[in-house]
Steps between C-alpha positions, in 0.01 A plus 500: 500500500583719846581327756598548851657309811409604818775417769849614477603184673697195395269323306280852336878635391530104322182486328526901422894372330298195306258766395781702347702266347188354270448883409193573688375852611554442880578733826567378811302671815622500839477704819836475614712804347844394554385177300353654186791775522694260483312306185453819336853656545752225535290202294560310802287352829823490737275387804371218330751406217843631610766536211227430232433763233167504387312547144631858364093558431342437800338789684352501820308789691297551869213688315207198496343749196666289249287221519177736389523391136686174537422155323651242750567550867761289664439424918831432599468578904416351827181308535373735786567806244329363248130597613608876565718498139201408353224737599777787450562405125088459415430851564771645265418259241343602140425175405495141567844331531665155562611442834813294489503336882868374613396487859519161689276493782122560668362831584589483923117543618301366231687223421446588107730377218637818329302498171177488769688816687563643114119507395337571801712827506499607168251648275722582198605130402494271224621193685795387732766308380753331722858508439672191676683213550876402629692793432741767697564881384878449581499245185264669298647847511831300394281322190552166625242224327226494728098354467234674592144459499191782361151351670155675444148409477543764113681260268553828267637722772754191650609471095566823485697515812729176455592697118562822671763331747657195317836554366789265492606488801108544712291221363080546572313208498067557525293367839107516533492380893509777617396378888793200449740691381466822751452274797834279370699799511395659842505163696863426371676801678355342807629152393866756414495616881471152627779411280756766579420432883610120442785632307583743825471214770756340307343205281575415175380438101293192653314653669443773301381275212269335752383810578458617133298172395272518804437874483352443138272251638368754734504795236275222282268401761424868607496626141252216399260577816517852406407439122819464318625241267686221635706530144593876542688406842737293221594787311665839541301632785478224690857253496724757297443772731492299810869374371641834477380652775628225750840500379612785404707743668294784315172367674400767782323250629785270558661730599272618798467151588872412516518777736235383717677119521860655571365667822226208521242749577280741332555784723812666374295459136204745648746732632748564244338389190409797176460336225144380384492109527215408386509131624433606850165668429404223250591257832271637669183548237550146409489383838225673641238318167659187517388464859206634429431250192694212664754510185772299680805698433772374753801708369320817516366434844835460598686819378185714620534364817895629460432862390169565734519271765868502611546150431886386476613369124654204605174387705299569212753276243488199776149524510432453095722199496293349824208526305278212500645234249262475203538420076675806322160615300 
């Protein structure tokens, strides 16, 4: 079985490593040269992973040919890329392939979950399986025990998929909601921001666990109105990643929010931030239904109103705990 990553990144160069070490045909693809030099030459991803050495057999290229005959196509880049990606890699295809999805987010007009994005683009496809769940590249790449989660609507393809990647140390377990689990894994970056802005005003694990237990609720409430399983929200997708990615120092989302709480402002964010956060799009997607479908989503409301309405941190945290008093559920 060929396969290929697309994305030269973090997590691609991670999954492309997994790939290797459980003996699969695999090249990673990515369009930054010094990167896949640097894969290719030195067997290491200095940008991403400094100091670590990588697989001795994994390849990488900037020559999107390769995927014309392959059997399984890994997505690892940025939810607005992953649109464009797509409708690049159907016309070189021979045949029908596996899309393996590792993006966490909505497509930023359309509002569409990636696997929706995935078909609608591509022609040459035998079904979309999402790769997710609470895990960093920085632990991966270093073979640390981590969960992970392979959800599809093909119970053959996501089978195939959770053998292809399970080793000893990367564990796949098999999902079916699809609309639960993508939504659970978009809406907690969001949740992430919020949390590393608390973190940056200066309060404490309290509050972040408050903030944790009532950002599920929300995550559950808009996943359910949306079509997902209140169960899913439980599981990998939905509490597991929502752990991870508000306390980790690995979290770019955290990380962009703790920024934005240190200066108490989103301003210095917009003007100095690179790095794809995918929280702050996925803000402002879930926003915009919720009002629209009267989802109550209080949390949400509040960090959007942070990032696009210049709303101070600190007025936004008093606000949440002025709430109207009420039972927890």
């Amino acid at each position: 079985m060929k396969c290929v990553v697309i994305g030269s990144g973090s997590w691609g160069t991670a999954l492309a490593q997994v790939l290797c070490d459980n003996k699969v045909h695999v090249t990673l693809w990515g369009k930054n040269e010094n990167e896949v030099e640097d894969v290719e030459l030195h067997h290491q991803n200095s940008r991403f992973f400094p100091g670590v050495v990588l697989h001795p057999n994994l390849h990488a290229t900037t020559d999107l040919a390769i995927v014309k005959d392959a059997d399984v196509i890994v997505l690892s880049v940025p939810t607005i890329a992953v649109e464009e990606m797509c409708r690049k890699i159907d016309t070189l295809l021979e045949k029908s392939v596996i899309i393996v999805n590792t993006a966490k987010g909505f497509h930023p007009e359309t509002n569409e979950r990636m696997s929706e994005v995935i078909r609608h683009a591509m022609t040459h496809l035998s079904s979309v399986v999402s790769l997710i769940g609470p895990s960093h590249a920085e632990e991966v790449v270093l073979r640390m025990l981590t969960t992970i989660c392979a959800v599809s609507q093909n119970k053959e393809d996501a089978i195939c998929i959770q053998k292809l990647f399970s080793n000893d140390y990367l564990r796949v377990y098999r999902g079916h909601d699809e609309i639960g689990s993508e939504i659970g894994v978009a809406l907690k970056n969001a949740i992430a921001v919020a949390s590393g802005v608390l973190s940056g005003v200066g309060y404490g694990d309290n509050t972040k666990a408050a903030l944790i237990t009532r950002g599920l609720t929300e995550m559950i409430r808009y996943g359910v109105a949306m079509g997902g399983k209140q169960e899913t929200f439980m599981g990998l997708t939905g509490i597991g990643d929502l752990i991870v990615t508000c306390t980790s120092k690995h979290s770019r989302n955290f990380q962009a929010g703790y920024e934005i709480g240190i200066h108490n402002s989103a301003d210095y964010f917009w003007k100095n931030n690179k790095k794809t956060v995918e929280g702050v799009r996925t803000a402002k997607v879930v926003h915009e239904v919720a009002q629209k479908r009267g989802i109550e989503m209080p949390i949400i409301n509040e960090i959007y109103k942070v990032l696009y309405e210049g709303k101070k941190p600190k007025d936004s945290a008093q606000e949440l705990m002025l709430r109207d008093l009420k039972e927890e559920m």
